[in-house]
N, C-alpha and C positions, 0 to 999 in steps of 0.2 A: 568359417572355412575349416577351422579344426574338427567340427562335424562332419564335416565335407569330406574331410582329408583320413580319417577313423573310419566311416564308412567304404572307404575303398580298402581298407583291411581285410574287410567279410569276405567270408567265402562261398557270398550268393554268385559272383561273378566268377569263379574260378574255371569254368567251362566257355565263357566268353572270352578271360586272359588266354588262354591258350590257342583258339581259332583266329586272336588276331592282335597286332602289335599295342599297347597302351597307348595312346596318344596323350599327349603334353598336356597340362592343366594347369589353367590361368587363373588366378586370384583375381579374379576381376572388380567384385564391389568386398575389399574385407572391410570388416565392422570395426567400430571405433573401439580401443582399447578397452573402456571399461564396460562394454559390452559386450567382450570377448571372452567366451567358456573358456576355464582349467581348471582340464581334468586334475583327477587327485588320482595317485594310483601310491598304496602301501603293500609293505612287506617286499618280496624278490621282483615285485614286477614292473616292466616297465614299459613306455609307449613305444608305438611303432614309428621308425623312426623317418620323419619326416624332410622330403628333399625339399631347400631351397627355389621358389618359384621365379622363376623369369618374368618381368613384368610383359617384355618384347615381344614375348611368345607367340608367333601366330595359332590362330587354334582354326580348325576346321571344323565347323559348328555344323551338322544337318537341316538345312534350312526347308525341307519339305517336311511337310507335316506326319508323322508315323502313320501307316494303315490302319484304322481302325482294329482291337481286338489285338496289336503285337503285341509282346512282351517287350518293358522298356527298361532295362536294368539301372540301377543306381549311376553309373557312371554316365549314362546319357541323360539322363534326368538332372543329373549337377551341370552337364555341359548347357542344356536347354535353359537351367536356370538364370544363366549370365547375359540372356536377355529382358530378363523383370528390370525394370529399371531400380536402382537404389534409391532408401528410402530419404524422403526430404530432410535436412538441415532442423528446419524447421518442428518435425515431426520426433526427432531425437531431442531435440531442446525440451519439448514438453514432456516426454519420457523422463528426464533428467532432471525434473523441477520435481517431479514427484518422488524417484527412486533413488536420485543421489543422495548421501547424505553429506558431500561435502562438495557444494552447489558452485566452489569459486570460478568453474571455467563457463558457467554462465555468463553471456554478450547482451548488449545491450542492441540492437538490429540499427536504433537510431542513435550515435553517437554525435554530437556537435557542440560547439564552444562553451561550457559555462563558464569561464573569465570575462571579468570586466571590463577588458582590451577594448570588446566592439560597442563600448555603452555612450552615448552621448556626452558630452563634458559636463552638463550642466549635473547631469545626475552621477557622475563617478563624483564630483567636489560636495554634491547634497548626502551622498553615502557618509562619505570621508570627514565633512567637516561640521560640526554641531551647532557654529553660529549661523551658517547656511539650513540647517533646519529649522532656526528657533524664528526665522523669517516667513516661513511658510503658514498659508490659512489651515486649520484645525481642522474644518470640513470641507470634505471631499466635495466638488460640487457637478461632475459631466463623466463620462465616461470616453475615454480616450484609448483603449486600447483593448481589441477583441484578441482573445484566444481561440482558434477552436480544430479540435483535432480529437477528442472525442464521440463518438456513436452514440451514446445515450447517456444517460444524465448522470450529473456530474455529486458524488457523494461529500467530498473534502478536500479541502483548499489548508495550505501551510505553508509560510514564507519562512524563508531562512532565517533563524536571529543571527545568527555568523555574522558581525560586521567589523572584525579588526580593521587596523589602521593601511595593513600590508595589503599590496593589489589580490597576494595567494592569498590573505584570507578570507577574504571578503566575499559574504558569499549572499549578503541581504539583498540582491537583486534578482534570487532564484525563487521561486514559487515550483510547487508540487499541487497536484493533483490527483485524485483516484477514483476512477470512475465504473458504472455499471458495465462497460465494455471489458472490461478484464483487464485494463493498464493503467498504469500510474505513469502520468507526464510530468516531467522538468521544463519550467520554464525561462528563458533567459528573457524577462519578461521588457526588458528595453533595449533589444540589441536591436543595430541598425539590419543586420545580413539575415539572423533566422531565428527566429524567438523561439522555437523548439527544440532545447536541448537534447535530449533523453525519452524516448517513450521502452517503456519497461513493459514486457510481457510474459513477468515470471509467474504470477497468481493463474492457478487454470480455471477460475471462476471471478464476479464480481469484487472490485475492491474496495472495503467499503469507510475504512479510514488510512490517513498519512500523518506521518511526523518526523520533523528535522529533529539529527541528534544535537545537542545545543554545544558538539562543536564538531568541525571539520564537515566533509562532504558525504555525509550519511544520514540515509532516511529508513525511518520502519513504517514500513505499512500490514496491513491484514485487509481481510475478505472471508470470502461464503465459501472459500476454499480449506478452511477450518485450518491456517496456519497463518504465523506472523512472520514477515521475511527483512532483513537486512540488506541492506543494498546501498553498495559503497556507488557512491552517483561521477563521482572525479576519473572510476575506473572502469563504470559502467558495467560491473557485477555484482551477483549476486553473492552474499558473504554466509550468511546463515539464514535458518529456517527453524521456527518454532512450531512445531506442531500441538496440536488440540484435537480435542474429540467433539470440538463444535464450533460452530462458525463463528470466525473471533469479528466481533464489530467494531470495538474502538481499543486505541490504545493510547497510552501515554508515559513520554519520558517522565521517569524523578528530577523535580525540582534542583536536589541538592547532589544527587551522584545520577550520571549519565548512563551509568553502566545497568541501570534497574529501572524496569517501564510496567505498565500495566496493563493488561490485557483484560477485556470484556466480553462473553460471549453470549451466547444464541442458547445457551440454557441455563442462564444465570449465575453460571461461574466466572469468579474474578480469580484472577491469577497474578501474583509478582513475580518476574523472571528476571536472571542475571544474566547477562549480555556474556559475561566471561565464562560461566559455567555452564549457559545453555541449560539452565535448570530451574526448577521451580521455588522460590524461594519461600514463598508464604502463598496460601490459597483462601479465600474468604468467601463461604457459603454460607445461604441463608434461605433457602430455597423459593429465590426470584425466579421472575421474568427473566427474556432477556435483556441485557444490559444496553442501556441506550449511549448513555456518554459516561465519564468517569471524569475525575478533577483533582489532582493534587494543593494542598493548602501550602504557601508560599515556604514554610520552613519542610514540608515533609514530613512531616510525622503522622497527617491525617490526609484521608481523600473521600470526596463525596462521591457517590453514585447515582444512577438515575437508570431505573429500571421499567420496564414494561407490566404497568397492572392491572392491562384491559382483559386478559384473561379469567379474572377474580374477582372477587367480591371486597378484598382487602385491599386498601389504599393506603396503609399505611407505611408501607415499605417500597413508596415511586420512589424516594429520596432518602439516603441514609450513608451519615457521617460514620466512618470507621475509622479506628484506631491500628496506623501501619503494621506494628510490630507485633500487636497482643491478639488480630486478625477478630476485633470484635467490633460491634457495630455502640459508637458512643450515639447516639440516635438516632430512632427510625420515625418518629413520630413527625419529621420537619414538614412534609406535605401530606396534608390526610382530604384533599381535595381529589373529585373523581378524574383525574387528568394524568395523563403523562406525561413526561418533561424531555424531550429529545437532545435538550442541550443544559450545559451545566459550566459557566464562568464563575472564576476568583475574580474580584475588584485588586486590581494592581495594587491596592496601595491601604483602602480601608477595610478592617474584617466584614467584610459582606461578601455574599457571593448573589447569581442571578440566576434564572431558571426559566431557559423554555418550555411555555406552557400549550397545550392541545387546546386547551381554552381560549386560546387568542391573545396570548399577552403575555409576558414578563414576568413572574415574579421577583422579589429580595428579600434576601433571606439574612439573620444577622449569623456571622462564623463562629460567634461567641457562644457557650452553654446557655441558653438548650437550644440554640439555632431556629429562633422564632422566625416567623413569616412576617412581615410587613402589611398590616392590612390593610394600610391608608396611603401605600405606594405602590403603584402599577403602571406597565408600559404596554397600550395596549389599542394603537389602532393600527396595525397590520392584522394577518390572519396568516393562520397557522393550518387549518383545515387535514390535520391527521401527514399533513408531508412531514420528513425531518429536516424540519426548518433548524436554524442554526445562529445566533447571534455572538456580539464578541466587544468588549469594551476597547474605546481610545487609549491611546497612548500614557495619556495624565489622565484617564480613569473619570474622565469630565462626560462623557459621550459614550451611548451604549447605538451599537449598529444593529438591526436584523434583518435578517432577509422575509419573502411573505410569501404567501399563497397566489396574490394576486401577478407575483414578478419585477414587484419594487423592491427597492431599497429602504429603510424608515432610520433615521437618527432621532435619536432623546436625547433628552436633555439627564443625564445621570439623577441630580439632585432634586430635580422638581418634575421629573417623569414628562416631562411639553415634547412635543413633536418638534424637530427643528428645519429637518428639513426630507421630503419624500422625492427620489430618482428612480422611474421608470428606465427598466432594464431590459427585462427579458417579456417573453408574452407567454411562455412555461413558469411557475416556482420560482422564485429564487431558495434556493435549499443552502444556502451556504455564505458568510460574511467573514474576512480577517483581515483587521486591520496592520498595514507596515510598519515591523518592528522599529525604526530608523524612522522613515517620514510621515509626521503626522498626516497628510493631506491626503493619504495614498489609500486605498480599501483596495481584494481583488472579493469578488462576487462569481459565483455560478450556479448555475440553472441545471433544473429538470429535461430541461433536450439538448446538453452537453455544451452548451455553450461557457465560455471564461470572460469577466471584462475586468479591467484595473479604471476605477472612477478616482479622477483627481481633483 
């Protein structure tokens, strides 16, 4: 409206002001403040100055259509305009994910309970108390509880490790997800009232990983929107936005400090970013693929990577150990097999790490120099068939989960690679497996046509 209001300055109208009285002028849809033009005017000059609008105003608006061929001057063309309707809510929010650069008055559309108030008893005392866990079967054995509220299929699954003692802290009964639909869901995954806490629609395109920060009520995710977003979930906005000049796929908090995560993208840039500076703190190229998973080693100071190198002819940089700080690669040579590896686990507890293979199976690899391959251990009757399958070790490190091609479930046996037990899930992919930080018995799983299930 300060357009609006400037324009009736001009002196295209000065022969229409005279023939007939100004009539009153309604502010009818003004724009949101930070969408609001100001002017700049230097040196002696200054605006014209503008009278205080009435909201009450009646206005006498021309409701017949002008004669074809009139002349319609400015002032009646601003009046005519106060019948466009105002633009959606909706429609400035997605303006605002992109142009704002300080995103906090972003809303969450679906806001509801994540407190543990509405959780069943048996499972608020199996959060809380660790002799009530050490009771529970090791594997998971049915599936007991669907999710489902996304349109297409579903990229990554991440439960809370938040599980203090206090009811505020407690936050290991949330699951997140992000999916090809452009949102990322919060799940309140045992509430009796509404298991869907949060669905977030800040990404303007696919999302294509999540992660809880490993403390309080905050998740980072990224997507094909070529940025990584902060998102305080207890308050239901968005907090900050990292942007990229390529579409970030995975990401990952530091181990040891929360404030420093890593980002992977779509032209084989890896990135370290600082939560507090919103800056880049170390970048590590080598001119890959895109990056498929990334893996911090349990103290921090190395992470492995997993790149796409079906484009090439070279295989020896699917997998490659780098050195955090000195941003070099201590090995590339660790998979020299024609495969890619979509996922990339640390063993909780022994220097090994694992690797989803395109081949149909499992690799292990040792953490230790020069991080050999295992050639006499494999996990290896699901199928993988080119999806980004996804696996993830148990609790005590005893049991490896994966998801498969065909839309089971598969458990191994960690040390002797045996099949333990196979659960038919979905009749899509399952793309996606993470075992509950808190209850061993607990896995959440999801599929290729969006669907979520928690098998216990």
């Amino acid at each position: 409206m300060d357009l609006l209001c400037s324009a009736y300055s001009n002196s295209d109208d000065d022969e229409e002001r005279q023939s007939r009285q100004e009539p009153k002028r309604l502010n009818v849809f003004p724009p949101p403040s930070q969408y609001r033009f100001q002017p700049q005017f230097s040196g002696s000059g200054h605006p014209p100055p503008v009278k205080r609008i009435r909201t009450d105003t009646v206005v006498n608006v021309q409701t017949d259509a002008p004669a074809p061929g009139r002349y319609i001057s400015k002032r009646e063309r601003a009046l005519l305009s106060q019948s466009i309707p105002a633009p959606e809510q909706s429609s400035i929010d997605n303006q605002d994910q992109e142009q704002n650069q300080s995103p906090a008055a972003l809303t969450s559309p679906v806001r509801l309970s994540i407190k543990d108030s509405d959780l069943p008893n048996n499972i608020v005392s199996t959060l809380r108390n660790p002799s009530e866990r050490a009771k529970l079967s090791q594997i998971p054995e049915r599936v007991s509880i669907s999710l489902n509220s996304h349109k297409k299929a579903v990229n990554a699954l991440n439960w809370s490790s938040n599980h203090g003692m206090l009811i505020f802290q407690s936050t290991a009964h949330l699951l997140a997800s992000a999916g090809m639909d452009h949102t990322l869901c919060i799940w309140n995954v045992w509430s009796r009232s509404q298991k869907t806490a949060h669905i977030f629609r800040f990404h303007g395109a696919a999302v294509k990983d999540v992660r809880w920060s490993p403390h309080g009520f905050t998740v980072l995710s990224c997507g094909y929107d070529s940025s990584s977003r902060l998102i305080d979930v207890e308050k239901g906005i968005q907090t900050q936005i990292f942007k990229e000049d390529q579409a970030v796929l995975v990401v990952k908090f530091h181990p040891q400090n929360s404030s420093l995560f890593l980002s992977g993208g779509s032209t084989g840039k890896i990135r370290l970013w600082d939560i507090r500076t919103g800056n880049v703190v170390h970048e590590y190229k080598r001119g890959l693929g895109p990056i498929l998973d990334v893996e911090f080693t349990r103290n921090g100071k190395q992470f492995i990577s997993s790149s796409d190198v079906s484009g090439g002819n070279v295989t020896e940089n699917a997998i490659i150990v780098w050195d955090v700080s000195r941003e070099v690669p201590l090995s590339n040579q660790v998979y020299v097999e024609a495969f890619t590896c979509p996922c990339i686990r640390i063993h909780p507890y022994d220097p090994s790490f694992i690797a989803q293979s395109n081949g149909d199976y499992i690799a292990i690899f040792s953490l230790k120099p020069p991080f050999k391959l295992d050639k006499y251990r494999r996990y290896e009757r699901h199928g993988v068939s080119g999806f980004p399958i996804k696996c993830d070790f148990s609790l005590d490190g005893e049991k490896i989960a994966s998801g498969s091609s065909d839309g089971s479930i598969y458990f191994y046996n960690y040390r002797s690679s045996e099949l333990i037990r196979k659960i038919k899930a979905y009749n899509q992919p399952c793309t996606d497996v993470a075992f509950h930080p808190v209850m061993p018995n607990v896995i959440a799983s999801c599929s290729w046509d969006g669907n979520i299930s928690i098998v216990e």
